[in-house]
N, C-alpha and C positions, 0 to 999 in steps of 0.2 A: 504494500500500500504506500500512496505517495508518500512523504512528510514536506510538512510545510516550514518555515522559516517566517515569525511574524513580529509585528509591531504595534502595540495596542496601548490606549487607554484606558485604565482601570476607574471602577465607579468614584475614587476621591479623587479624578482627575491625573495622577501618575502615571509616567509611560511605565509599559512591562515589556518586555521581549521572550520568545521562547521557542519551541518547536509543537508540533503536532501532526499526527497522524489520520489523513484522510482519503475519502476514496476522490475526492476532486475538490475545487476550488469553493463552490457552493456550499456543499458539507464541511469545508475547513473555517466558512464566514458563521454558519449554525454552531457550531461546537465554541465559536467564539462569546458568541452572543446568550449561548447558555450558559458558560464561565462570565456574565458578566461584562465584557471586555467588547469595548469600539474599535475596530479595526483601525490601524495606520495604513499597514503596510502588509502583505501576503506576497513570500514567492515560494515556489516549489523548489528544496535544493535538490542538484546534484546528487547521483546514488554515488559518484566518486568525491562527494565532497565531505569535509568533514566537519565536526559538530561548534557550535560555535557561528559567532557573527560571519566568519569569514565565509562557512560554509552556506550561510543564508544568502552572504553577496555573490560567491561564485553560482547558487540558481539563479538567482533575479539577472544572471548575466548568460546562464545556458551550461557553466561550468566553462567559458573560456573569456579571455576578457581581450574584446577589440579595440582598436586605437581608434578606428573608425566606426561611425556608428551613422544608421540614419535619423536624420534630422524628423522624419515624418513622427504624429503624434497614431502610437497606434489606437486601436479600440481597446486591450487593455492600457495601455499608461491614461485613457481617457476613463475607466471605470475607477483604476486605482485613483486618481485626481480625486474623483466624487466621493468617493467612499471616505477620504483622507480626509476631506474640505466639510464632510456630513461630521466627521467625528470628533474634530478639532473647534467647529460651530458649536455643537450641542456641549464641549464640556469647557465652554464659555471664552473661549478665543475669541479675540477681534477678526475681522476679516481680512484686514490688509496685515495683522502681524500672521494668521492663516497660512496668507499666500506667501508670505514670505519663507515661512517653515518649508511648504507646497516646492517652491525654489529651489530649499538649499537638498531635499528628499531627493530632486529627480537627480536621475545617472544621465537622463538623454537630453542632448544642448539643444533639440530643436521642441521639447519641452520646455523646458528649463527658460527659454527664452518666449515663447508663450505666455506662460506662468506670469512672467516676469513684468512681459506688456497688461497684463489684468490688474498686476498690481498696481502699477504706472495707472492706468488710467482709473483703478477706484481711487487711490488716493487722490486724483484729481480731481473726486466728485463726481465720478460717471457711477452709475446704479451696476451690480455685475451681471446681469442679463443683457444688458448695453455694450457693455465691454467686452462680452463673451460673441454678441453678434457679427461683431467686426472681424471674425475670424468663423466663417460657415464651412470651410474647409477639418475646420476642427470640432467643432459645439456645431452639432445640427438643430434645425428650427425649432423641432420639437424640444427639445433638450432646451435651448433658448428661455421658451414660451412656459417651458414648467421653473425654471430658475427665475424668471421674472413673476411669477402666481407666488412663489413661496417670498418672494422679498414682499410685496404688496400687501401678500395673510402676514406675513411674522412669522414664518416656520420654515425657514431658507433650510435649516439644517435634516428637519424632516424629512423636505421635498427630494434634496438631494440624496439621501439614504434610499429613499423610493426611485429615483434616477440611477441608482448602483445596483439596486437588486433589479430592477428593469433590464439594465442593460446586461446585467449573466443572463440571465434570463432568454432574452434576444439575442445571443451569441450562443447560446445551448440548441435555440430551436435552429438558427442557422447554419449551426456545425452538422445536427441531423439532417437537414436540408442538401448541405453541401456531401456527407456520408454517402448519402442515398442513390445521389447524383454521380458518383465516382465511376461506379461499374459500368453505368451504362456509354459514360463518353469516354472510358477508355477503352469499348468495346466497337465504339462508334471511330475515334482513330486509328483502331487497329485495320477496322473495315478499309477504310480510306485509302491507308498505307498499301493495304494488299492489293488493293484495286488500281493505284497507281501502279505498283512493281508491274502487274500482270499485263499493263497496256504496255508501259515502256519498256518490258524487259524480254517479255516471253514473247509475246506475240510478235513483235516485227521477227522471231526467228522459224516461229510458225509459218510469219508470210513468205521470208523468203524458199521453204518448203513447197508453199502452195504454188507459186507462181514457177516453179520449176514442173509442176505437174501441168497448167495447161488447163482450157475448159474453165466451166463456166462454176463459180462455186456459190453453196448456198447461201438464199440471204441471209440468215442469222453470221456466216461468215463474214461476210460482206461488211455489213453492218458494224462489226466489231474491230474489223480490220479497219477500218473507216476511221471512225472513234478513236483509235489506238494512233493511227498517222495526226488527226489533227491536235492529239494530247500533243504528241511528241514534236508536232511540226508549229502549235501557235500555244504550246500548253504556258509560255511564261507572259503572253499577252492574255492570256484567259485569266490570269489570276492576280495581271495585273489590273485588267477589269472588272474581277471580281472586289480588288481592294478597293478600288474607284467605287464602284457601286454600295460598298458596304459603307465607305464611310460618307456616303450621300444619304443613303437610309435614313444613319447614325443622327446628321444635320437634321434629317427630317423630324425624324422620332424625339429627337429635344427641342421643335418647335412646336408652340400651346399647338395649335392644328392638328399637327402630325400625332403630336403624344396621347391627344384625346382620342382622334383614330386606332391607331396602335393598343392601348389601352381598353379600349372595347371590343377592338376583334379578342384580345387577350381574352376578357373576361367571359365573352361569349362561347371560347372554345372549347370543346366536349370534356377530356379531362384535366388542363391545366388549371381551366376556369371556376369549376368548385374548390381547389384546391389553395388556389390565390384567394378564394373569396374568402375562404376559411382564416389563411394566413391574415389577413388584413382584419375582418374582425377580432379574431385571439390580439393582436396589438389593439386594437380600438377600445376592445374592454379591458382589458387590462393596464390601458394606459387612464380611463378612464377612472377604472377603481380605485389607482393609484392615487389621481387625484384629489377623490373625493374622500379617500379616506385619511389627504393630508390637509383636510378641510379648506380646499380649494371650493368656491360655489359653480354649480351644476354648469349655468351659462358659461362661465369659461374655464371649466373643464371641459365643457365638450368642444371650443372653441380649439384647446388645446390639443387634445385628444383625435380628432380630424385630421391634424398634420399627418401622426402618425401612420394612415390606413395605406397612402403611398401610390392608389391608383385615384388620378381626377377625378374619375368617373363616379367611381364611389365618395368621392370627396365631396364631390357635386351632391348626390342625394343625399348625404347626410349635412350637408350646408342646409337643405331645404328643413330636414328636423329639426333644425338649431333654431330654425324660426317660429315654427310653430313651440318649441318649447318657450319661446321668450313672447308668446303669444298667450304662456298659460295651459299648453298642455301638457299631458303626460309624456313623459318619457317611450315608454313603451309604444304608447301610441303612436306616438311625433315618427318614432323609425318604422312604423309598418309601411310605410310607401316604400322603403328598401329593403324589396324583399331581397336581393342578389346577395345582398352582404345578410340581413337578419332575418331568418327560418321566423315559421310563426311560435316553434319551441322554445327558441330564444325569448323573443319577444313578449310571452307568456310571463318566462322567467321572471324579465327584467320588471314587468308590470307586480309582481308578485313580492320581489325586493324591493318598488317604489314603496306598496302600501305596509309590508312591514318594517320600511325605515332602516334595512339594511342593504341598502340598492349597492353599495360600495364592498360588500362582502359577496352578495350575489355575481356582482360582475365580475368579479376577481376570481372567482368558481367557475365562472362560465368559460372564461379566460383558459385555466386550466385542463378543464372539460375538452374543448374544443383542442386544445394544442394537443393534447391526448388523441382525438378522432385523427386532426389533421396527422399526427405521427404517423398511425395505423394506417391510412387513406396512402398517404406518401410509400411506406413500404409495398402496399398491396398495387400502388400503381408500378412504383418499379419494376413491383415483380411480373407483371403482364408485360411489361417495355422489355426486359432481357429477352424472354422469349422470342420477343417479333423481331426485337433485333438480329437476333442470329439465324430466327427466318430469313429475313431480308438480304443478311450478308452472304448465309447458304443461296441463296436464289440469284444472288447477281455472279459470284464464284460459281455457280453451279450451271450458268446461263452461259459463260466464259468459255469452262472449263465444253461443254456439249458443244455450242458453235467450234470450238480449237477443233475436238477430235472426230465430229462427224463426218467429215473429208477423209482423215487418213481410215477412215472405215469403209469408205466409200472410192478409195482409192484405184480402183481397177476400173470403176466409172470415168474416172477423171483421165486416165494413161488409153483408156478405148478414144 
């Protein structure tokens, strides 16, 4: 089992340091918080490293140490930030001595210098959801929108503790996401590959076989011979207009027009489209729960919470609920025009959590629920996509491999 390497704050406020044993990241933050203790700092050491501070520095660095490092801020040094900036608020830190701490913690200079511009500008008097905007490369909107609700309530330190488990959270479902997705596209490049070798390698030695025999050969020959010449004879203009054309798409697909296009075939499509819709609700309630249970008010938490869903389309119907809720109606209600994104089981639910006044515990369950379907859904579609895949690759090698050898079967035809 892992062991971790941490940095905490104990209930009278004192740093502790120590080690612990966990099955991951998540369960090392729980076992924390059971002991009492506010996270600083969390790294996984080294299994060659040994016990002691050093051994906690050499994991937070991989167990080797680079001269060079990248500057980028990744999505952990942006959780660890949160979780740091959560624990250091709550046991009564200033904000700009905070960030300063925040400073002198990070090992990477293209953090560290981040960090450093937030300070600068709070102490200038700039609010830190302000400060944090001017960098959307790093703090996305969302993220933004919930650090500016918790300066406005009074509970910056909560909200951001809610922004730390959020974001494992959204990096656990992403990682199965990305898991899931492994086999099939390195089943899909393998295709590729082979389909390439077989035009440019085999086959012109085929042709020159054929053409020494003479006669007329069949079309499936023909055809592949064909293909095989124009790979090989215009194959580095093809793909130089394949990158032309990709990255014209790409210009399309990031203009409002294009993306709300794109975006809707997305959604409409047989099985990626329940599957994003799912995706996009589980963030939607659960970004929402979070808010309301850091006593954010409902109107802009869901103002809030909308960022997050990530496709317009749905953006757009649930902008339409955000009105009628400021209009006085129910929550449950307000979303049943979207059915795409909320099933009427949902919507059931979440009517159910308004009237007993735990709408915030409800959606956070619902959140749960659903990420659990979406898990199972995602496995279950994988596992129908391997399959076809390796139909498809059998069928086009197997389409190849019949057009190559029908000829030399038929060889006495071809010498008559």
């Amino acid at each position: 089992m892992p062991v971790f390497q941490y940095k905490a704050l104990q209930s009278d406020g004192k740093a502790a340091e120590g080690q612990l044993e966990a099955g991951g990241r998540q369960e090392a933050f729980r076992q924390m918080e059971e002991r009492g203790l506010r996270p600083i700092s969390l790294a996984e050491r080294s299994a060659a490293a040994g016990p002691g501070k050093n051994g906690g520095s050499a994991a937070a660095a991989g167990g080797l140490n680079f001269k060079f490092q990248s500057k980028r801020v990744t999505p952990r040094m942006l959780e660890s930030f949160t979780r740091l900036l959560s624990s250091l608020l709550a046991a009564g830190v200033p904000l700009s001595r905070a960030l300063v701490i925040l400073c002198k913690e990070s090992s990477n200079p293209g953090a560290a210098a981040k960090w450093k511009a937030i300070y600068d500008s709070v102490v200038e008097g700039v609010s830190l959801a302000d400060s944090m905007a001017t960098m959307p490369e790093t703090f996305p909107r969302v993220y933004v929108a919930m650090v500016s609700a918790g300066e406005t309530g009074g509970f910056l330190d909560l909200v951001l503790a809610q922004i730390a488990d959020f974001q494992a959270r959204e990096k656990d479902l992403k990682s199965k996401v990305s898991a899931a997705m492994l086999y099939p596209a390195i089943l899909l490049l393998l295709a590729i590959g082979v389909l390439v070798v077989l035009m440019t390698v085999f086959i012109p030695k085929f042709q020159k076989m054929f053409d020494s025999f003479g006669g007329q050969l069949p079309l499936l020959t023909r055809i592949i011979v064909n293909i095989s010449y124009w790979i090989r004879t215009y194959g580095l203009y093809m793909a130089i207009g394949l990158g032309v054309a990709g990255f014209l798409v790409r210009n399309w697909i990031t203009s409002e027009r294009g993306r709300r296009t794109w975006e809707g075939f997305i959604i409409r499509a047989p099985v990626l489209g329940p599957l994003l819709s799912q995706f996009a609700m589980a963030r939607f309630c659960r970004m929402l729960g979070t808010l309301l249970n850091a006593g954010v008010p409902l109107v802009q938490a869901l103002n809030v919470a909308r960022r997050s869903i990530g496709n317009q389309i749905l953006v757009d119907a649930v902008s339409n609920s955000i009105d009628r809720v400021k209009e006085g109606a129910q929550l449950g209600a307000s979303l049943s025009d979207c059915k795409t994104l909320f099933p009427g089981s949902v919507l059931e639910m979440i009517s159910v959590g308004e009237e007993s006044g735990k709408l915030d515990q409800e959606l956070v369950r619902i959140a749960g629920v659903t990420e659990g379907d979406l898990d199972r859904n995602l496995k279950m579609a994988v596992a129908l996509l391997e399959p076809l895949m390796l139909f498809f690759i059998a069928a086009f090698i197997g389409t190849i491999f019949i057009g190559m050898i029908y000829p030399i079967f038929a060889m006495q035809d071809y010498i008559k």
